[in-house]
Backbone bond lengths (Angstrom), bond angles and torsions (degrees), N, CA, C in turn:
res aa  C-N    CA-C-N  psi(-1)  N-CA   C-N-CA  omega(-1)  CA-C   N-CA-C  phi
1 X - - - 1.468 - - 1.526 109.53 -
2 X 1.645 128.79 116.78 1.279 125.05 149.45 1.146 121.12 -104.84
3 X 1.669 102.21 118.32 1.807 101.15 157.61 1.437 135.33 -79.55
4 X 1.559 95.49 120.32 1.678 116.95 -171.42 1.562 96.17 -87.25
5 X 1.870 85.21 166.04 1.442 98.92 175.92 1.481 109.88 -59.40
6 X 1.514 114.39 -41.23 1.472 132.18 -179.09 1.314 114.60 -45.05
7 X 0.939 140.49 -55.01 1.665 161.97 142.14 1.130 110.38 -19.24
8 X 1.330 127.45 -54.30 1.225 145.49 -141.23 2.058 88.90 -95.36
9 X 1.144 103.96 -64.71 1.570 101.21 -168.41 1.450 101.78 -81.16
10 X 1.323 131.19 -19.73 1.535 117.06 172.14 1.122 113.39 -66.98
11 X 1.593 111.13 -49.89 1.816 103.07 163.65 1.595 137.40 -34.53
12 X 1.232 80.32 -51.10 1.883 98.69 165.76 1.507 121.16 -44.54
13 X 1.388 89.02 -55.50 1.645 107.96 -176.44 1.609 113.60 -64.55
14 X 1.025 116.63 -55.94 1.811 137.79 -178.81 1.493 79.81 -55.49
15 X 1.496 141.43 -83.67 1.490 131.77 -167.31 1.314 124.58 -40.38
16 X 1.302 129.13 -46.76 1.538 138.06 144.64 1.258 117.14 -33.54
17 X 1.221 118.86 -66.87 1.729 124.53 -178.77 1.686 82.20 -45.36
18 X 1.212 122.40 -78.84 1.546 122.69 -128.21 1.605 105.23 -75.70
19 X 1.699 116.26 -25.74 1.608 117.31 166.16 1.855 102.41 -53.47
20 X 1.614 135.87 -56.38 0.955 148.37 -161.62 1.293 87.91 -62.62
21 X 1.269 145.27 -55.61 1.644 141.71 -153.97 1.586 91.67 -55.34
22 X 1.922 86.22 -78.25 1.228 96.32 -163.12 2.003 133.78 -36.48
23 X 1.246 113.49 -41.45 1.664 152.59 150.44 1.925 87.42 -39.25
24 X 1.104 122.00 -69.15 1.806 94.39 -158.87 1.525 94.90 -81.40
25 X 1.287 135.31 -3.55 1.230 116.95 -153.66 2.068 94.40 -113.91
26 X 1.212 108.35 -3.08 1.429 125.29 159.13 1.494 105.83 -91.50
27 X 1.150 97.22 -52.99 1.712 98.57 -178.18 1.842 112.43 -42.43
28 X 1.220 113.68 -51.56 1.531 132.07 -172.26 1.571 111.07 -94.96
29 X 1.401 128.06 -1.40 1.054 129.50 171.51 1.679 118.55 -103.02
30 X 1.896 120.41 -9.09 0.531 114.59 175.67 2.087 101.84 -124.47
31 X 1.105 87.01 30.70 1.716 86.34 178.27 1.396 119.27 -102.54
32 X 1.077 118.39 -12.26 1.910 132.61 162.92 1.681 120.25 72.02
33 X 1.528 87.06 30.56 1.603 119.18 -164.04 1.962 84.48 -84.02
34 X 1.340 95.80 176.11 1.900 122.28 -154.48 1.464 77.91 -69.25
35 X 1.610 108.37 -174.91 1.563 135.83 -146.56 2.228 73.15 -108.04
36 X 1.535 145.79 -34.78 0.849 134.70 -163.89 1.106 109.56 -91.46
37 X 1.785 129.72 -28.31 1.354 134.42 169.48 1.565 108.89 -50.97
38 X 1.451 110.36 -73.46 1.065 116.56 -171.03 1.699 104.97 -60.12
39 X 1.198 145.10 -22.34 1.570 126.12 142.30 1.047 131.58 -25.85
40 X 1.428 101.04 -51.07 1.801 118.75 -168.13 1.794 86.31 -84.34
41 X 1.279 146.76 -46.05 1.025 133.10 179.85 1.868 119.52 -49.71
42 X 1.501 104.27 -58.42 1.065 124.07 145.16 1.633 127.05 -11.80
43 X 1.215 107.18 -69.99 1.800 117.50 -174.53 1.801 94.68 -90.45
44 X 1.291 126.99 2.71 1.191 112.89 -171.76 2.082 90.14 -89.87
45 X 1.412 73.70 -64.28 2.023 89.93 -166.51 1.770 93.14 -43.23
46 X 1.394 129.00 -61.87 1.123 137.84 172.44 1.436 123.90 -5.51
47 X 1.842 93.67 -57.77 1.253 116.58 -175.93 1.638 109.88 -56.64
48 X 1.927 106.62 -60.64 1.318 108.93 -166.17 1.774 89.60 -65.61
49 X 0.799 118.80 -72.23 1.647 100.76 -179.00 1.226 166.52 18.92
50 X 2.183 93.17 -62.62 1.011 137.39 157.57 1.466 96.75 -72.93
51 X 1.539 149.29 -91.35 0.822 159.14 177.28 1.546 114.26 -10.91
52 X 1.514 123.22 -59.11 0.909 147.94 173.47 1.825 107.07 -48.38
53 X 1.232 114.30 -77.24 1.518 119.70 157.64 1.522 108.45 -22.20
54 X 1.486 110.00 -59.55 2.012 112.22 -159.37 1.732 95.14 -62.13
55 X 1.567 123.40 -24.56 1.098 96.86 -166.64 1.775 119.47 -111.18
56 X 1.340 78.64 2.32 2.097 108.31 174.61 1.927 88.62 -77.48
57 X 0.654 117.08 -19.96 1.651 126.30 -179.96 1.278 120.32 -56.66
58 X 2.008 94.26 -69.30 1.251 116.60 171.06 1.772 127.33 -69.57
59 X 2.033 99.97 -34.55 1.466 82.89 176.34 1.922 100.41 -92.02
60 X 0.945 134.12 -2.63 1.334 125.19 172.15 1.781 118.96 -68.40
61 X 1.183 101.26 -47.88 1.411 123.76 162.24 1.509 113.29 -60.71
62 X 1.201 143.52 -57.16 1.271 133.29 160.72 1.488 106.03 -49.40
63 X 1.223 141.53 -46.27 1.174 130.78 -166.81 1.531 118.79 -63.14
64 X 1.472 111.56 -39.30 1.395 116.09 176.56 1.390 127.15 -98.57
65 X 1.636 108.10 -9.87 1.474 139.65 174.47 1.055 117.30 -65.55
66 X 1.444 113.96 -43.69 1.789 118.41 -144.01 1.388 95.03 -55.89
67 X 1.118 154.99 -43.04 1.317 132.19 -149.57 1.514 118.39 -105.98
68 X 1.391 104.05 3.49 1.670 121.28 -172.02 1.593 106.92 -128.20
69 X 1.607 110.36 85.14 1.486 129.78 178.53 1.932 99.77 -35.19
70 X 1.590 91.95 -51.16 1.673 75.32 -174.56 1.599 144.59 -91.22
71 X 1.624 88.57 5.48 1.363 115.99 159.78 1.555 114.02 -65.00
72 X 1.567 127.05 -69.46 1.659 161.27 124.26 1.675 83.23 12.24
73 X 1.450 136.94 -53.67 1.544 133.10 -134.07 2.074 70.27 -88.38
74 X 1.276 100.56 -62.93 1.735 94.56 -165.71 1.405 119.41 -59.33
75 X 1.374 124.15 -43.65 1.136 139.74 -173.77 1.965 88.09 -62.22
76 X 0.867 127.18 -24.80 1.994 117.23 160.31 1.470 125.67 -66.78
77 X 1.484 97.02 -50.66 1.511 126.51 150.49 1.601 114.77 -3.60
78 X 1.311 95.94 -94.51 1.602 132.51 174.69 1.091 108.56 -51.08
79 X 1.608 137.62 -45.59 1.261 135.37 -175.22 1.344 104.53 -75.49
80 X 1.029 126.32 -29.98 1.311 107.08 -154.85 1.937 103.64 -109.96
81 X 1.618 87.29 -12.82 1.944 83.80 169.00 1.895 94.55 -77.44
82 X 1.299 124.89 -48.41 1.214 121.16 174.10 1.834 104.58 -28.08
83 X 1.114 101.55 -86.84 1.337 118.06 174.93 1.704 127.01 -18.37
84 X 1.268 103.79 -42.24 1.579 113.86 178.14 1.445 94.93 -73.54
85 X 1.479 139.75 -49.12 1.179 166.44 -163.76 1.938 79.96 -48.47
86 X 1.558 108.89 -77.65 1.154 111.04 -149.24 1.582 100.14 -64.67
87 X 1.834 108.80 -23.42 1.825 98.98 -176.45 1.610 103.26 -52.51
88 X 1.134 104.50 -53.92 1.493 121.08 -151.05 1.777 107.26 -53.74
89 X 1.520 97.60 -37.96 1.503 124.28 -178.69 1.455 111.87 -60.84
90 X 1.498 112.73 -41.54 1.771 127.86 168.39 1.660 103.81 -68.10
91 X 1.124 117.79 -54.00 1.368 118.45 -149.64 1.870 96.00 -67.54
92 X 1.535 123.82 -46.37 1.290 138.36 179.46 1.806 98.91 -74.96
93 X 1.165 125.74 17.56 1.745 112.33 178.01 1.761 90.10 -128.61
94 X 0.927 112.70 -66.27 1.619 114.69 167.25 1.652 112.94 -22.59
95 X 2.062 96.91 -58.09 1.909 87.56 169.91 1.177 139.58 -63.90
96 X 1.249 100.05 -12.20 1.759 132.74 -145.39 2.117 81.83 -84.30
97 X 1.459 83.81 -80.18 1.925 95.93 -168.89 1.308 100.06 -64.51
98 X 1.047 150.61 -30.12 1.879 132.31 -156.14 1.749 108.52 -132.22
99 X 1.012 114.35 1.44 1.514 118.38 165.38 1.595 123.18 -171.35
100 X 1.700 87.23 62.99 1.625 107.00 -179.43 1.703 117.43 -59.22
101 X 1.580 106.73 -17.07 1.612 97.55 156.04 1.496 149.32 -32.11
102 X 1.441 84.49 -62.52 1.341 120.31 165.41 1.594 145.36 -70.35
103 X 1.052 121.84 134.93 1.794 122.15 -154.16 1.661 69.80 -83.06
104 X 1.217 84.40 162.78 1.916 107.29 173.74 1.524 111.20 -138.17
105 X 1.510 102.91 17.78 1.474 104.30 158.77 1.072 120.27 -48.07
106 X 1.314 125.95 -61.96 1.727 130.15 -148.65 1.905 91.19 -81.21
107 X 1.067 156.45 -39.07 1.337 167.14 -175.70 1.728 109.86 -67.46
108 X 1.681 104.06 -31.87 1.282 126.23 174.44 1.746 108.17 -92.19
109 X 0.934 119.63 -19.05 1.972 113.64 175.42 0.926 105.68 -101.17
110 X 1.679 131.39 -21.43 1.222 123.88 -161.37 1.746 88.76 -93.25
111 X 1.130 135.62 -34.73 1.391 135.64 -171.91 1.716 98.82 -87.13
112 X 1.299 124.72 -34.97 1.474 114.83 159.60 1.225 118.70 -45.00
113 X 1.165 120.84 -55.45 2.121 155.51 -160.41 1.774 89.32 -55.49
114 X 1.733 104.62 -57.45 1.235 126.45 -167.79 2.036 108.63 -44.59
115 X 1.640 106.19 -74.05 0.648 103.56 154.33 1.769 157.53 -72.89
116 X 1.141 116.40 -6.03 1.266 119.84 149.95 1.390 118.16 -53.68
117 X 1.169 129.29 -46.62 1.548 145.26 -174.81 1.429 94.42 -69.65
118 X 1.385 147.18 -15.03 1.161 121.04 -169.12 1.789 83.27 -118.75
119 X 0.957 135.73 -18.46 1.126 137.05 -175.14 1.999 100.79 -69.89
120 X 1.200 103.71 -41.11 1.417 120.14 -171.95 1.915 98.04 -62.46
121 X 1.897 100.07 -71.73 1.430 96.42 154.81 1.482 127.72 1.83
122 X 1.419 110.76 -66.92 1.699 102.55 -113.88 1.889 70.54 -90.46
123 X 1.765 116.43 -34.71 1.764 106.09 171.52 0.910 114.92 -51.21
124 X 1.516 147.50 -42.72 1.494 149.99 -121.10 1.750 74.89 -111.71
125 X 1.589 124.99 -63.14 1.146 102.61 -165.95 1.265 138.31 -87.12
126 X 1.715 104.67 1.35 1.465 132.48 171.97 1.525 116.24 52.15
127 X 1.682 122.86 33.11 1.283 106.44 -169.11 1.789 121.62 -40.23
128 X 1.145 120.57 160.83 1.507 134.05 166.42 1.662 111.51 -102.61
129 X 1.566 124.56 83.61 1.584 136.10 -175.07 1.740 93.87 -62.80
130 X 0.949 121.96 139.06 1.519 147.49 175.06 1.594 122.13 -123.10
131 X 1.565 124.48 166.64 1.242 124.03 171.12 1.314 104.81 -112.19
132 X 1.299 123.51 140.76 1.321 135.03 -143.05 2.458 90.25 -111.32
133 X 1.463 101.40 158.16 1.416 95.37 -168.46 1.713 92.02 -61.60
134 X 1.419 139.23 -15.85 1.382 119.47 -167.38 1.431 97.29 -121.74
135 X 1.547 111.67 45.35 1.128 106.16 127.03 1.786 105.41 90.47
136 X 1.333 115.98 -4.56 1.572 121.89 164.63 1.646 111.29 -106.04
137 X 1.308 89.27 -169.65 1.976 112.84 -170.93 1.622 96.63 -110.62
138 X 1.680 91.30 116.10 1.228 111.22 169.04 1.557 110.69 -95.78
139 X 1.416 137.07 111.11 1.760 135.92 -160.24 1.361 78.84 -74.13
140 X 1.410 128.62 -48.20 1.662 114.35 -157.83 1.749 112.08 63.00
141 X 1.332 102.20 63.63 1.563 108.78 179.51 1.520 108.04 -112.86
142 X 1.459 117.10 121.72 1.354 111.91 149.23 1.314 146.35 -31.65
143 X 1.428 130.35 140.44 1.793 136.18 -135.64 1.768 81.38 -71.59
144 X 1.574 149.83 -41.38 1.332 140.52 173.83 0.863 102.99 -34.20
145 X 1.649 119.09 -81.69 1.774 123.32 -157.30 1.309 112.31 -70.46
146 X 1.536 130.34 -16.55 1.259 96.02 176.92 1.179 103.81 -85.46
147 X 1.359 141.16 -41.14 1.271 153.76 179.81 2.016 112.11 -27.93
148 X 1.710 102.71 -41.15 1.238 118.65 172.21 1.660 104.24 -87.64
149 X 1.386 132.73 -11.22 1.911 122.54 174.79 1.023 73.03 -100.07
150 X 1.578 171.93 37.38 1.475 135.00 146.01 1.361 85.11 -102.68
151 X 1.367 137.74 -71.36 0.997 126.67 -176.98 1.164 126.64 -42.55
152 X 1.390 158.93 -17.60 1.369 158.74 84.85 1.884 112.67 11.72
153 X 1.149 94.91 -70.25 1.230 96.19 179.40 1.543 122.67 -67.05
154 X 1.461 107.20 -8.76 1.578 110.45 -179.83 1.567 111.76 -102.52
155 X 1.375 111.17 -8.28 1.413 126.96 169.45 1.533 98.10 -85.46
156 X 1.128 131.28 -55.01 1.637 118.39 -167.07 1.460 111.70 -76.42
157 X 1.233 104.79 -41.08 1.696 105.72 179.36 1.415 114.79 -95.33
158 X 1.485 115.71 11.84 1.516 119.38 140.47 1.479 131.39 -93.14
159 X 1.361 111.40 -6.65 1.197 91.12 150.97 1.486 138.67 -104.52
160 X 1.550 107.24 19.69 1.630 110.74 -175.54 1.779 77.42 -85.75
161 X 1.552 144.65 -46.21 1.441 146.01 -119.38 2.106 79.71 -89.74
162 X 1.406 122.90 -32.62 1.483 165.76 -130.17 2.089 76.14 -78.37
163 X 1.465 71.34 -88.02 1.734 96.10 -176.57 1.187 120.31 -31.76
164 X 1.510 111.67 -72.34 1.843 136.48 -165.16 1.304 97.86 -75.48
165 X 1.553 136.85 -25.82 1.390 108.50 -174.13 1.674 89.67 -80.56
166 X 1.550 123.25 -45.55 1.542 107.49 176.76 1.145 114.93 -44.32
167 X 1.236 128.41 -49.55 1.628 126.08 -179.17 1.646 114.24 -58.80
168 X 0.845 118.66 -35.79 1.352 136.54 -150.42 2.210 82.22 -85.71
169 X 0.693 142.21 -23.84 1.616 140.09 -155.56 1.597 108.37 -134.62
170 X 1.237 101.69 -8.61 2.111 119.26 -177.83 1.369 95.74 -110.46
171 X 1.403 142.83 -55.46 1.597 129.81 -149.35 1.808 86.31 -100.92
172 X 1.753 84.66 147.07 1.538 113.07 165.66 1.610 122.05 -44.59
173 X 1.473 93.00 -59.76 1.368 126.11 -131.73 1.454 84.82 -79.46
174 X 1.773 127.20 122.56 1.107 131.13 152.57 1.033 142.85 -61.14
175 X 1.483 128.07 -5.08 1.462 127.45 133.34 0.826 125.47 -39.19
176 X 1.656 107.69 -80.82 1.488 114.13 170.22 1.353 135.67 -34.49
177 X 0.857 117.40 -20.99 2.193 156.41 -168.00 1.663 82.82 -89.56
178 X 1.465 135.47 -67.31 1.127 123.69 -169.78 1.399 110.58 -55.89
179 X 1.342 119.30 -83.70 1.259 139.08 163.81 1.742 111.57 0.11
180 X 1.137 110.83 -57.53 1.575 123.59 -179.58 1.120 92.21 -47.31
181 X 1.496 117.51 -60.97 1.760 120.18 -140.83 1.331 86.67 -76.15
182 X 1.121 128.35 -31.67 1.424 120.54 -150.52 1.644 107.89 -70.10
183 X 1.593 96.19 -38.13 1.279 103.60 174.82 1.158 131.45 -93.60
184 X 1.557 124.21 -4.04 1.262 143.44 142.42 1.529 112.62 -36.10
185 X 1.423 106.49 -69.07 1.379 115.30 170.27 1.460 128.15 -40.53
186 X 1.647 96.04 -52.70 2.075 104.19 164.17 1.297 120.24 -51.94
187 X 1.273 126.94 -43.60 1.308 117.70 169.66 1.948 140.14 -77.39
188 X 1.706 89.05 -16.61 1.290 90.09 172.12 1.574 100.14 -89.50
189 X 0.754 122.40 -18.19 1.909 118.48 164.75 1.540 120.44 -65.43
190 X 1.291 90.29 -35.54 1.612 92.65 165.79 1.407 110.51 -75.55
191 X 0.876 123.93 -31.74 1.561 112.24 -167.46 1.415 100.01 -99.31
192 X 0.648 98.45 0.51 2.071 99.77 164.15 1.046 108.54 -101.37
193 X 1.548 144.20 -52.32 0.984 134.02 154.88 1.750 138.41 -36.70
194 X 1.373 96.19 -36.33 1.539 103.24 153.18 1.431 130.14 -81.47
195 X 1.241 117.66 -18.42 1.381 124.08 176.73 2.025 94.78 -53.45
196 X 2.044 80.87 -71.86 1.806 94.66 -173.56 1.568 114.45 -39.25
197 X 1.027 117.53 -37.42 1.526 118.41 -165.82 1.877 95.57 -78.59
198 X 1.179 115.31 -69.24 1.177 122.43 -148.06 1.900 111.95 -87.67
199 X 1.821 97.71 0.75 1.466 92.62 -171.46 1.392 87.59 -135.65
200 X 0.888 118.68 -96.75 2.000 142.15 176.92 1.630 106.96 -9.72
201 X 1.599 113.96 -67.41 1.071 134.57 172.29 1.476 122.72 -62.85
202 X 1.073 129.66 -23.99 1.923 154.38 -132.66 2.056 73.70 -62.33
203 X 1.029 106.85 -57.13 1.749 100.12 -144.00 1.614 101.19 -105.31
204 X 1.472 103.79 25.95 1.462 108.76 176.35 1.475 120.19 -109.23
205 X 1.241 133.32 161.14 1.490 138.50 -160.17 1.573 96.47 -41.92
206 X 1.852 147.88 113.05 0.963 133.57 124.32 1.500 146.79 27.77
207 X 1.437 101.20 -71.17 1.375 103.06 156.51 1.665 136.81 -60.64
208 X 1.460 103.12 -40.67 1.076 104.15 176.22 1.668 112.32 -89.96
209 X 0.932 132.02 -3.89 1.762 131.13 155.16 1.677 115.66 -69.63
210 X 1.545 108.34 -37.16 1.194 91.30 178.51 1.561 127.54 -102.81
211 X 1.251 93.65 13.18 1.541 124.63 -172.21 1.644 90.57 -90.07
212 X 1.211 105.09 -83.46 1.735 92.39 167.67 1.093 137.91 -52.31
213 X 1.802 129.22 -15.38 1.549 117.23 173.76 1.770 101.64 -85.42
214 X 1.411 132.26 -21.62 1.055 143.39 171.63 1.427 104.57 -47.22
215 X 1.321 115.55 -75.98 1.422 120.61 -168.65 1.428 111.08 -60.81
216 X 1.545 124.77 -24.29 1.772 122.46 166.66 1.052 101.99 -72.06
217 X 1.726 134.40 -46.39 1.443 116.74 -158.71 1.797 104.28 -83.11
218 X 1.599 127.39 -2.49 1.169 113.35 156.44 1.872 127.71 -98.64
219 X 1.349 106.76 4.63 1.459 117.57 157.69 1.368 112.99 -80.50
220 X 1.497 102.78 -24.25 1.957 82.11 -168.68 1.817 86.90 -101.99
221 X 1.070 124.54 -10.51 1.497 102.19 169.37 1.749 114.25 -85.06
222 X 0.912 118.26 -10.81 1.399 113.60 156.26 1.600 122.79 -84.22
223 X 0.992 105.25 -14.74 1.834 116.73 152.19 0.982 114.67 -44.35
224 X 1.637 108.53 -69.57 1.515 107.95 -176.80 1.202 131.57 -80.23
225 X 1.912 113.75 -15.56 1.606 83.14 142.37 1.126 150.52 -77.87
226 X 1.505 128.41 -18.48 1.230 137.39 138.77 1.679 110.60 -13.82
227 X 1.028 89.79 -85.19 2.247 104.38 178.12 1.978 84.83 -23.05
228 X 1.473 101.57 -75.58 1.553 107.27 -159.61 1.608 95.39 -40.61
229 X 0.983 129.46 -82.90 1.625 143.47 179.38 1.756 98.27 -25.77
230 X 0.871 129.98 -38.42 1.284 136.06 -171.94 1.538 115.05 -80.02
231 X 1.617 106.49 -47.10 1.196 113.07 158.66 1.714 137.41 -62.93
232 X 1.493 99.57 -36.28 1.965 118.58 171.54 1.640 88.57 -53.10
233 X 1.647 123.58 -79.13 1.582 129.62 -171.33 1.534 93.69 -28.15
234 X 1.423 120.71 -95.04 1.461 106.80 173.63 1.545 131.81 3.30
235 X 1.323 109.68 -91.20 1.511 110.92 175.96 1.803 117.79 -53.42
236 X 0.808 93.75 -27.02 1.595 99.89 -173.91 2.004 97.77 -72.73
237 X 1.401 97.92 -38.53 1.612 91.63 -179.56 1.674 114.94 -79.38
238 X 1.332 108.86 1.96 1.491 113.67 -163.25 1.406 88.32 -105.27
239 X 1.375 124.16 -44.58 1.386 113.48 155.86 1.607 135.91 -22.38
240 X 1.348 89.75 -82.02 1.630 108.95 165.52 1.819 115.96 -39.40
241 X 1.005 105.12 -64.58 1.628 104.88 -166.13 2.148 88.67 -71.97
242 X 1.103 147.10 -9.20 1.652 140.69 -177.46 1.667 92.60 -84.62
């Protein structure tokens, strides 16, 4: 077993996601709000959840992977059917809470469509994932597939950025006002961080792409525990003052 940087901050990250799930899905299970709140509570926690899992995937799988390319080949596999899972999961919660008019079929096949096609990819192009000299997971994906996991990844982690900036500019309550931003902030880091890794960077030295998406994806999972920690203070004060 070597522990990589890769490992190391996905873990981080997946623990953050999954404190935040767990926290809204207590939060909304004990608030005695309508049969549609607690949906949206429901598909919210769900979401980080799902998310949380896709990336317990990647750093669990790097952790026991790193040295077996064709172990590393599935452990991409899995993440990234996870992953389409969670686009599809954002794209149908976003329609769900803010334009319940509307069918969210066509927004939902085209982000299904999305990921299947990269899933198809990733056999046809069979990357070989490696450990890089500083010590992370290089996927080693062709300029297509990553081009199709950023876009994936800019559909799922656009719609948490989706939510919280609405929340973040609609609720009173300056907690809640923090909390938003906080996680406003996590996701546009993520998606910068995936841009750099998976677009900007694509055809630059290895090491240093995954050296830098490593070190974002373990800042923004210490974000979210913060957020989580940020959120417990919250409830704990809503306690107190009931």
């Amino acid at each position: 077993m070597v522990i990589t940087t890769t490992a190391i901050s996905f873990i981080l990250l997946s623990l953050g996601l999954a404190f935040c799930g767990w926290r809204f899905r207590v939060a909304f299970r004990g608030a005695g709000n309508s049969e549609a709140n607690k949906k949206i509570g429901f598909l919210v926690s769900l979401y980080f959840g799902g998310f949380a899992f896709q990336n317990s995937i990647i750093g669990f799988g790097t952790l026991f992977f790193a040295q077996n390319a064709s172990g590393l080949f599935y452990v991409l596999v899995a993440a990234n059917s996870f992953l389409s899972l969670v686009a599809v999961l954002g794209v149908y919660m976003v329609c769900y809470i803010f334009f319940p008019r509307s069918s969210p079929q066509i927004p939902v096949i085209i982000t299904f469509a999305l990921g299947v096609s990269s899933l198809i990819l990733i056999f046809i192009a069979h990357p070989q994932p490696f450990i890089t000299p500083t010590n992370g997971i290089e996927w080693n994906m062709p300029a297509p597939l990553a081009v199709m996991v950023f876009y994936l990844l800019l559909i799922s982690i656009g719609a948490s950025f989706y939510i919280f900036a609405k929340l973040f500019f609609q609720v009173k309550i300056r907690e809640i006002k923090i909390l938003s931003f906080v996680l406003v902030v996590a996701a546009i880091a993520g998606i910068v961080d995936a841009f750099v890794r998976f677009i900007l960077l694509h055809g630059a030295v290895a090491d240093v792409r995954t050296s830098i998406y490593d070190v974002g994806i373990g800042l923004i999972g210490t974000v979210f525990i913060v957020a989580f920690l940020i959120f417990f203070t919250i409830r704990e004060k809503l306690r107190n003052h009931s």
